[in-house]
Structures are given as C-alpha cells and as structure tokens.
C-alpha positions as CSV (number, residue, x, y, z in Angstrom):
1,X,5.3,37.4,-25.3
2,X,4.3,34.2,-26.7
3,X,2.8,31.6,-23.9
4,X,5.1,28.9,-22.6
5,X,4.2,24.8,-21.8
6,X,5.3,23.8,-18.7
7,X,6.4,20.1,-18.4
8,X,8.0,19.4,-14.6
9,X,11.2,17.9,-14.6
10,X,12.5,15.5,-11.7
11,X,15.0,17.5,-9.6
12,X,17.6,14.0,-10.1
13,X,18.9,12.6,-13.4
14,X,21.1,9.5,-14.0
15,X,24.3,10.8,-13.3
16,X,23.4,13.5,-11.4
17,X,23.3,13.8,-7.1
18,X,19.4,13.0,-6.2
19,X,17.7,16.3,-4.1
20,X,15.0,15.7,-2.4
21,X,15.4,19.4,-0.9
22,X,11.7,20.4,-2.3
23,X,10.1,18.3,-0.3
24,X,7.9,20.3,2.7
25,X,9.3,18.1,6.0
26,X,8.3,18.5,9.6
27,X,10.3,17.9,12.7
28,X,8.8,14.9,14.5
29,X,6.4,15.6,16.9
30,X,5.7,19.5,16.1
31,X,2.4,18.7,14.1
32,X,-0.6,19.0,16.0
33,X,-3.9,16.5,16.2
34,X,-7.1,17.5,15.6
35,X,-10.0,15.7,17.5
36,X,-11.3,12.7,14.5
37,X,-14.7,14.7,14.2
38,X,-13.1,18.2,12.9
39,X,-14.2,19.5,9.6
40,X,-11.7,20.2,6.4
41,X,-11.9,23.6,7.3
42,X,-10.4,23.4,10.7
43,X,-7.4,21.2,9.7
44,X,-5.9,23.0,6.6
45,X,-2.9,23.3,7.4
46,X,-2.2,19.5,7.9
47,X,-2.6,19.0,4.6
48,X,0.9,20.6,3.9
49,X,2.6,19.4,7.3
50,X,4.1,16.4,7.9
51,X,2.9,14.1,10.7
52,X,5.9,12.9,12.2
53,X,6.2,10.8,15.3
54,X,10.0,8.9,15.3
55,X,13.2,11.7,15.5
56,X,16.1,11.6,14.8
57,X,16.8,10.1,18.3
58,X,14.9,7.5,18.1
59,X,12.1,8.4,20.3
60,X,8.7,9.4,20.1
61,X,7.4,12.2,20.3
62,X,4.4,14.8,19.7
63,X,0.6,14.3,19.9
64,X,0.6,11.8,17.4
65,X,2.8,9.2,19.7
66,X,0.2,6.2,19.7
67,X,0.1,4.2,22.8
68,X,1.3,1.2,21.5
69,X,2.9,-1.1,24.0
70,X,6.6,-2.7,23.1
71,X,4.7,-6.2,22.6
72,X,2.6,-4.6,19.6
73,X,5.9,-2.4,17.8
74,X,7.8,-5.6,17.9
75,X,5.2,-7.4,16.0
76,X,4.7,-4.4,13.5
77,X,8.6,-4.9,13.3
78,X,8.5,-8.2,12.4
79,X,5.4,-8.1,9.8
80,X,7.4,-5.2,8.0
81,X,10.7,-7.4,7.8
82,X,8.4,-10.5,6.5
83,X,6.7,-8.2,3.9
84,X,10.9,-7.6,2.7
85,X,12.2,-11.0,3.3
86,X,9.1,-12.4,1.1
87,X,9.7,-9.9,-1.7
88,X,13.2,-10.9,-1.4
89,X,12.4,-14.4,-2.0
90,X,9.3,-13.7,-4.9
91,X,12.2,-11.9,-6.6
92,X,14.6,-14.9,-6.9
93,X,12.3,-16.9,-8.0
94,X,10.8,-14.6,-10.7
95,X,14.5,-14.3,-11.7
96,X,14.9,-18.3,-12.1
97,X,11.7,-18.2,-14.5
98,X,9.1,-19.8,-12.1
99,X,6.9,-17.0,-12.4
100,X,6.6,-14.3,-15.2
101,X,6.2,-11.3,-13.0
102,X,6.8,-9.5,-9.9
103,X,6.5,-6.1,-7.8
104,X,8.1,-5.1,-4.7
105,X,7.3,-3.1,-1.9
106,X,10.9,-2.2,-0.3
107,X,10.9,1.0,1.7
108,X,7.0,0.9,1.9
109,X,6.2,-1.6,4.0
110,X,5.4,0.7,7.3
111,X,2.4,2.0,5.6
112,X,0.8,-1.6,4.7
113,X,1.4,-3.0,8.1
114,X,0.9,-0.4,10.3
115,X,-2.0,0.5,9.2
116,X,-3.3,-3.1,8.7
117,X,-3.1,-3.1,12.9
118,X,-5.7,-0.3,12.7
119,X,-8.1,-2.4,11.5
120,X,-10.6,-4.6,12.2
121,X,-12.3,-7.5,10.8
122,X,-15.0,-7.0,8.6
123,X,-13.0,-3.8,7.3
124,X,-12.4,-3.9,3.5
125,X,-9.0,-2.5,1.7
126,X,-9.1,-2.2,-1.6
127,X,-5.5,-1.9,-2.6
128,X,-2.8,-1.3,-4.8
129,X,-0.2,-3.8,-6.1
130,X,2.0,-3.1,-3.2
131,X,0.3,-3.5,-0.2
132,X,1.2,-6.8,0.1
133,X,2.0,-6.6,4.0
134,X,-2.0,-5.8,4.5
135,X,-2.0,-9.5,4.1
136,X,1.3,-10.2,5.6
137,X,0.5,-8.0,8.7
138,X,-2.4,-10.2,9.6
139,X,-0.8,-13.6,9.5
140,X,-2.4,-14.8,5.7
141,X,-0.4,-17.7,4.4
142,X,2.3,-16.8,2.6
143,X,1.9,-20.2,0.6
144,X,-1.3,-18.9,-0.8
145,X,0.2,-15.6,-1.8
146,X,3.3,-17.6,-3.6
147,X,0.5,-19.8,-5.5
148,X,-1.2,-16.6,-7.1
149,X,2.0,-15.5,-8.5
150,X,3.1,-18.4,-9.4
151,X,-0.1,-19.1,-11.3
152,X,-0.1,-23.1,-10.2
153,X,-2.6,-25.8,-9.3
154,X,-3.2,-23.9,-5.8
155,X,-4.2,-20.5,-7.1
156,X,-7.3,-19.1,-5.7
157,X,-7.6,-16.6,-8.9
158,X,-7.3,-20.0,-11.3
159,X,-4.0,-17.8,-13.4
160,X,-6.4,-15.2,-14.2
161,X,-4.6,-12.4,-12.3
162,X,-1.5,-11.2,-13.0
163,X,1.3,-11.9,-10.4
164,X,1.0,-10.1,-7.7
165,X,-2.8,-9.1,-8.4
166,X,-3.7,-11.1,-4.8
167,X,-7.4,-11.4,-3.5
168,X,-8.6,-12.3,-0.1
169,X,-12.4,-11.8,0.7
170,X,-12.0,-13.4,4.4
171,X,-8.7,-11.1,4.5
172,X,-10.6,-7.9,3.7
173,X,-8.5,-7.8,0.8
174,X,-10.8,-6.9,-2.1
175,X,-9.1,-7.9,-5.8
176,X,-6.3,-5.6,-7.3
177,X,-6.9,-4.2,-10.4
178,X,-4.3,-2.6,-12.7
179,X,-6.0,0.3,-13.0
180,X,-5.7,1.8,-10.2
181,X,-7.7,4.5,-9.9
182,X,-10.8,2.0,-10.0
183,X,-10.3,1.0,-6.5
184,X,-10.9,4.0,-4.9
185,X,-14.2,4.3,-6.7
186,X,-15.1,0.8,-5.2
187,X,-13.9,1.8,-2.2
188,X,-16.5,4.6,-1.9
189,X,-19.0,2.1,-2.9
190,X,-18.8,-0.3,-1.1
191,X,-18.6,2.4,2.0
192,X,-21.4,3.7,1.2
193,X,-22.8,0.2,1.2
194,X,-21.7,-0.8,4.5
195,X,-23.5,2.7,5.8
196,X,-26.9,1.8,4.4
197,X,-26.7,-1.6,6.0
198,X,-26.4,0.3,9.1
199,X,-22.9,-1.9,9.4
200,X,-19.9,-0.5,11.4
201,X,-17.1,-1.5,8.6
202,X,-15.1,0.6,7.0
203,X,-13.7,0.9,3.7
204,X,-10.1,1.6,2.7
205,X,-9.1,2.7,-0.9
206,X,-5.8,2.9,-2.3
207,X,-4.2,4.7,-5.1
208,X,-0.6,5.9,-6.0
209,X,0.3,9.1,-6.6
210,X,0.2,8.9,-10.5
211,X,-3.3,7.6,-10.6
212,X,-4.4,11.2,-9.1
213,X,-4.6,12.3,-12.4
214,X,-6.8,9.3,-13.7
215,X,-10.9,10.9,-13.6
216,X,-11.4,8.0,-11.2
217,X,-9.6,9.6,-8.3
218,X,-12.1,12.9,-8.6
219,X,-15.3,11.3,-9.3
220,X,-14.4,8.7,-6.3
221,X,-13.7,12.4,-4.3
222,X,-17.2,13.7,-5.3
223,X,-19.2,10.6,-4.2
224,X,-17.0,10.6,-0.5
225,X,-18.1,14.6,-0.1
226,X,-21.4,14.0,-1.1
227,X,-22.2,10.8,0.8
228,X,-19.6,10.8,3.5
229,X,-19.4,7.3,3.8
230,X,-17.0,5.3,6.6
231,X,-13.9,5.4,4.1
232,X,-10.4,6.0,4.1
233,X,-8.7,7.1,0.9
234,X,-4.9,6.7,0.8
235,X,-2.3,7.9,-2.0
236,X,0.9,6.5,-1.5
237,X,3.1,9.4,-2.8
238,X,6.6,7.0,-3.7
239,X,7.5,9.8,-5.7
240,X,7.3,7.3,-8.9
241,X,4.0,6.1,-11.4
242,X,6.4,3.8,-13.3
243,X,9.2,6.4,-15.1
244,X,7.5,9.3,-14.5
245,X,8.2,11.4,-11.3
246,X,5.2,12.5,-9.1
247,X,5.5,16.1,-10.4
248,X,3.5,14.9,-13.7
249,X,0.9,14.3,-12.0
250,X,1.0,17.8,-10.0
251,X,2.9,17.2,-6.9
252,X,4.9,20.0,-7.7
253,X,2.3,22.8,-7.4
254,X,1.3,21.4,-4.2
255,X,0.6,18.3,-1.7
256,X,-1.8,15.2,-3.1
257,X,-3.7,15.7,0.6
258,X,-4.5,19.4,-0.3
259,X,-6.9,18.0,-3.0
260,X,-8.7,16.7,-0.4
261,X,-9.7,20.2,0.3
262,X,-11.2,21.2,-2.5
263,X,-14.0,18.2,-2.3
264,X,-14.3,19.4,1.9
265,X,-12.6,16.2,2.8
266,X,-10.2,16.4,6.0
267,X,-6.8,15.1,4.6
268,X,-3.6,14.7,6.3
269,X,-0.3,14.2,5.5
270,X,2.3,11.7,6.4
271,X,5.5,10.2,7.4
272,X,4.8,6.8,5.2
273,X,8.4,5.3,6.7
274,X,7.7,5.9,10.5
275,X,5.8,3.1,11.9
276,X,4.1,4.7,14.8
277,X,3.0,7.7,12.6
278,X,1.5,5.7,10.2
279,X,-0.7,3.5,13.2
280,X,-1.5,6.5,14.8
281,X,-3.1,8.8,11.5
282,X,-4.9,5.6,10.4
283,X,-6.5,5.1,14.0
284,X,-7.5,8.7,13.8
285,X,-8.9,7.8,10.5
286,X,-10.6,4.6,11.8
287,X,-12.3,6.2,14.8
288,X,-13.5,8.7,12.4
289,X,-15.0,7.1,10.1
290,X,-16.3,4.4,12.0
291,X,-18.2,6.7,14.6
292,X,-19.7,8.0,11.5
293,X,-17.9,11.6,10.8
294,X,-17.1,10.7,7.3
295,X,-14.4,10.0,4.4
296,X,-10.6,11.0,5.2
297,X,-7.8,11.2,2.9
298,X,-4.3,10.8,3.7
299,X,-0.6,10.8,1.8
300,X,2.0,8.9,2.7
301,X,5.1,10.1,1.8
302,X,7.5,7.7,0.8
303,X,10.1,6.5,-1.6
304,X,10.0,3.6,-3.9
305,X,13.2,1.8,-3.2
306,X,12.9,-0.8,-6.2
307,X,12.2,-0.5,-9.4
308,X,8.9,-0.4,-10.7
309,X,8.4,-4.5,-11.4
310,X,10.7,-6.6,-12.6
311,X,10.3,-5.2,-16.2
312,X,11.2,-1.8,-15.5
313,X,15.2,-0.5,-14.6
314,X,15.2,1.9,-12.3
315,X,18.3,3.3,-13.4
316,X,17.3,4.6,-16.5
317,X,15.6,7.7,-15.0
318,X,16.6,8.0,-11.3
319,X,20.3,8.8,-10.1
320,X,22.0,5.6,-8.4
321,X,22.5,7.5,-4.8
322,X,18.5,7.9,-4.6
323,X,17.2,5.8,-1.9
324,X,20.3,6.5,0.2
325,X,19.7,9.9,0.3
326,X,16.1,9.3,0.9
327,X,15.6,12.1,4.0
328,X,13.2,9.7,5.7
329,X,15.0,6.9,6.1
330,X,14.1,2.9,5.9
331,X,10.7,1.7,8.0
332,X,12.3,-1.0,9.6
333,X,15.5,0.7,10.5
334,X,13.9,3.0,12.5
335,X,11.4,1.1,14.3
336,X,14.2,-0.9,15.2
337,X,16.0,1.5,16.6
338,X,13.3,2.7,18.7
339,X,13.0,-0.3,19.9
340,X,16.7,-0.6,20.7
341,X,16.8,3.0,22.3
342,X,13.6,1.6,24.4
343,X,15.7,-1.3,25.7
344,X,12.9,-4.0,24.2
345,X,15.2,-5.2,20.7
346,X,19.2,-5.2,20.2
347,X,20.9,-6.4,17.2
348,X,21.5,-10.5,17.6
349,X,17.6,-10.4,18.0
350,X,17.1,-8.5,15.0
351,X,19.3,-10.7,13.1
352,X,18.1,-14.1,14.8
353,X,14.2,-12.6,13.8
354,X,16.1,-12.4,10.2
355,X,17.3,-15.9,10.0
356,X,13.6,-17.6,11.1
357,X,11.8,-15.5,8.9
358,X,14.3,-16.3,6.0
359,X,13.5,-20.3,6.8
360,X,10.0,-19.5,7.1
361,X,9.9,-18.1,3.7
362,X,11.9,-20.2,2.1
363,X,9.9,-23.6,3.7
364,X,6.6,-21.6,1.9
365,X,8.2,-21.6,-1.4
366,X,9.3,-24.9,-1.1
367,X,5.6,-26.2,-0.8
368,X,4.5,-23.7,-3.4
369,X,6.5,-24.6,-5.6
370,X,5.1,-28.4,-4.9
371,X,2.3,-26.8,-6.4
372,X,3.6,-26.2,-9.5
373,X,5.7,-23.2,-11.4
374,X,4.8,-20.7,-14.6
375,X,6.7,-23.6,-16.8
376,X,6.2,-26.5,-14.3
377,X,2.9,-29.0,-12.6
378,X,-0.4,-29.3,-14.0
379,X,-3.0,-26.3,-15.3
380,X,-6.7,-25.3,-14.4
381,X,-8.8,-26.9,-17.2
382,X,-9.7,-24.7,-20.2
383,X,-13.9,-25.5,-19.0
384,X,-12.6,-23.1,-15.5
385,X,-13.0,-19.2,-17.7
386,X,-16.7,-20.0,-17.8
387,X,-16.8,-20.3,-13.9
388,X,-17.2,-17.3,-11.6
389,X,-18.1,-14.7,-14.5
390,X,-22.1,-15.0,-13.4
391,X,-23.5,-16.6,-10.2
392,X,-25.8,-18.3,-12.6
393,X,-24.0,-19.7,-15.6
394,X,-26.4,-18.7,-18.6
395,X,-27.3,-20.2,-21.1
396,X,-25.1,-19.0,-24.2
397,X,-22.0,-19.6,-21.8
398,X,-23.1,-23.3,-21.6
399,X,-23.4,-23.7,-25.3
400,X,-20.0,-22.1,-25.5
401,X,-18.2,-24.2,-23.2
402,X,-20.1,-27.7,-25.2
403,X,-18.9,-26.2,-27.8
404,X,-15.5,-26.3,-26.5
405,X,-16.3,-29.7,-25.2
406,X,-16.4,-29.3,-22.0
C-alpha cells in the first residue's frame, strides 16, 4: 500500500446545502468555570467545550452568566449594531469609488465589543483587520476611523495604511498589520514589557484562524509559556482565511484552543456570537492575567458572514444558504432577544436605536468625506514618508528628502 496525501475539503460547496454538523457544540450553560488561577492541566477539557451562556430561550444560564446589569447589555447592544451599521455605510462608499478598499466584520461583532468592556485603560490590543468594534465599543470617533480608509487630508496614518489598517495609541489599539501572525508576537512583547515595568496592563493579541499555521503563532506560544506574561491571545475561528476553509490550517484534527495545551497555556473555547459569553471568558481572562497568573488563549467560534474584503466573492467557494444555517446564530439577534425576554428592549426600540445610529453614521461620512475621498481633496506632501520612520531624522534621510526638494 502506497501512502496517501491528505488535503481537507470544506464539508459545503457552491451548489451544495452548507453542514456545519462537525462542529463540537455545547448546550448553554453546561460548561463549567474554573477559578482564573488554574493551570492548563486542570482545564483540558475546555479546550474542546463550548462556553455557552445565551439558550435557545433566550436566557442566561450556567456558571459563565456574567453579572452584567441591563444598563451595560443594552450598551454592548448598541456598540455591536454601530460596528454593522458603520460597515454598512464603509461598504457603500467603497462601492461609489471614494475609497479603494474595505473589510467587514458582520456576524463578529460580539467578540470585538464585548470583550472591549473587559478592558481597561492602559490595556493594549493588538488586532486583526476586523476588530473594528474594539474602537467602536469604546466611543472612538467614527470620523477618524472614515478618514484612515478614506486615505484623506485627516488621516492620522498620512495614506500609509491600507483601508481598514486603523491605529489608535490613546485607544489601546496598537497598528494592524497584514500579516497577521506578527501581532500576536508583539503582543507577547509588549506583555512582557508591561511585567518588567512592574505595570498592571495587559496585552491582547489577535490572530485568525488561518494565521495558526504562520511560525509566528508558535514562537509567540513559546515566549507566553516561558515568560507568562499578562496577555491574552485570541484566534477568531470564522471558519474562513480568505478562500480557504479553517480545516487547512488543522481545524479538522482538532480545536485551535487545544494548541494551547501543548505550550501549558490554559485555553478555552468559545461561543464568539453570544455577547455575555464572550464578556464573561475575557473577564476571566483579564483577572487572570492581570493578578499575574499568566498568558490565556481563547477561540471564538464564529462565522464570517461577508465576504473576505471587497475584492473577494464569497460565492465562489461557500454554498449561498451558509450564514443562515450558521448553528449559532447572529450577535445582535440574540442579545436582543435577551433583552426582550428580560422586559428591558422590545422591537420599536430596537428599530428607533437603528434609525439614530444610521443618521449618526451617515452625518460622520458626511464630514469625512469634507475631508476629502481616494479620487477627491488635497494629499499629504511627498516631504511626509521621511516623517515618523526614526525619532531622529538622520542624516542620509535629510539628503534624500533635499534631494527631492523638500
């Protein structure tokens, strides 16, 4: 018998039903929690569980319920349907030409904001181009974020990021970088900074599933099981790294938070569309790091309800019914129905929140656009790619930019 190559297949094919019945699913509220110090080895199994708080009934249930008052889930409800109606917005105008580029974060945006209200400041994430409700979640000016992407005279990164790549030191929102597996290096990094500082921030780095198989990921690993530094390490498992399906990059063999293992580092695993699961692991994360127990990594599970960007269809390698059948549902819808079931939302409310977020947005792109467009309003000078390269310009920079006549 001759030996075989194995190359996964995604269960779902244009034309065909989508089946997400591989996926390992827990009933909400049936996984237990561990006290924040516990080692790897006590905690195994919640590397293959699911951490689930919202059921099917809309309430909340298990150990993991966080005690979140109705006050805080409405405003984790409304940063989640800002973080949509924004992307909403980004993607009409990418459409109409006034920016080149764009990437959503649609059926995601639970994991962003949620755990953005675990933080505090002085906290650093260092994230992936689809965390944009970190930002959102903490009440950064959407005019600022339209300005990056649309590369005009207002953009902080002077149109030397692409679209999308945001960066907010006073945010704790370290620069994106398109290689993702960089960031969680960084990440550690900087952690381990903050720890020889004797600081109490905390690092969070993030990482998709496909970038687990970039060397980054595991030499980021052996630093945070060596060192134990206050960070966080996140993979948002979408089930997508572009066109190819998360079993490339081994998720078929096992869970991305069993890797964890392997390093000694806890790792849990997560319900990335249920709000108050998502709080609640990153608290537990939080406190643990921050009272100095070490590194934790968690996946979110989740489903990429977009396409990639907007240079990337979708429909070329996924079945049309995917998201629908998506077992865990939309982020929004169910906090919203929690909220409903709790008697603290209802329906004209949610569409009322709609409508003045909607104006809100659109009143940010208006002034944005003031700014100027990708084809429209003036441009940084040529004399701006010498600045913030070196703290101290030297000296062959100078002559270049003389040179240049500037």
């Amino acid at each position: 018998m001759t030996a075989q190559l194995h190359v996964p297949e995604p269960p779902a094919r244009p034309g065909s039903e989508a089946d997400f019945s591989g996926l390992q699913i827990s009933a909400a509220g049936e996984v237990r929690q561990p006290p924040p110090s516990s080692s790897a080895e006590t905690m195994r199994d919640l590397a293959y569980s699911l951490v689930r708080v919202l059921d099917t009934d809309d309430a909340a249930k298990g150990p993991w319920a966080p005690p979140l008052d109705l006050e805080a889930m409405k405003s984790g409800l409304r940063a989640m349907q800002k973080t949509r109606v924004y992307d909403e917005r980004m993607m009409r105008m990418q459409r109409r030409g006034q920016t080149s580029f764009y990437m959503q974060c649609t059926g995601e945006e639970a994991i962003a904001c949620a755990f953005q209200a675990a933080l505090a400041p002085g906290d650093m994430n260092f994230p992936t181009y689809r965390q944009q409700g970190l930002l959102i979640a903490q009440g950064w000016p959407v005019v600022d974020m339209m300005c990056q992407v649309l590369s005009n005279e207002k953009d902080r990164m002077k149109g030397r990021q692409l679209p999308v790549f945001y960066s907010a030191r006073q945010a704790g929102f370290f620069s994106i970088s398109g290689n993702l597996g960089t960031q969680y290096i960084q990440a550690v990094g900087w952690a381990m900074a903050a720890a020889i500082r004797g600081e109490s921030s905390i690092a969070a780095g993030w990482i998709g599933d496909g970038a687990t198989a970039e060397s980054d990921f595991h030499s980021a690993l052996v630093f945070a099981s060596v060192y134990r530094p206050p960070v966080i390490l996140n993979i948002v498992n979408n089930q997508w790294a572009i066109s190819t399906h998360q079993s490339i990059a081994g998720g078929l063999s096992t869970t991305f938070a069993a890797r964890a293992h392997g390093y000694g580092i806890p790792s849990l695993r997560v319900d990335g569309n249920d709000y108050l699961a998502v709080y609640a692991a990153a608290h537990w994360a939080v406190e643990r790091a921050r009272s100095g127990a070490g590194p934790t990594l968690i996946e979110w599970l989740t489903y990429r309800a977009a396409s990639h960007s907007t240079s990337d269809d979708a429909s070329r390698y996924r079945p049309k019914d995917d998201v629908s059948a998506w077992p865990l549902g939309d982020p929004i819808e169910r906090l919203k129905r929690h909220l409903v079931a709790r008697g603290a939302w209802n329906d004209e409310r949610h569409v009322q929140m709609v409508a003045e977020l909607e104006e809100e947005i659109a009143a940010a792109a208006r002034e944005a656009r003031s700014y100027g467009t990708l084809h429209d309003g003036s441009r940084p000078s040529p004399a701006t790619i010498f600045e913030d390269v070196y703290k101290e310009m030297p000296r062959h920079l100078r002559e270049q930019r003389q040179q240049m006549g500037y």
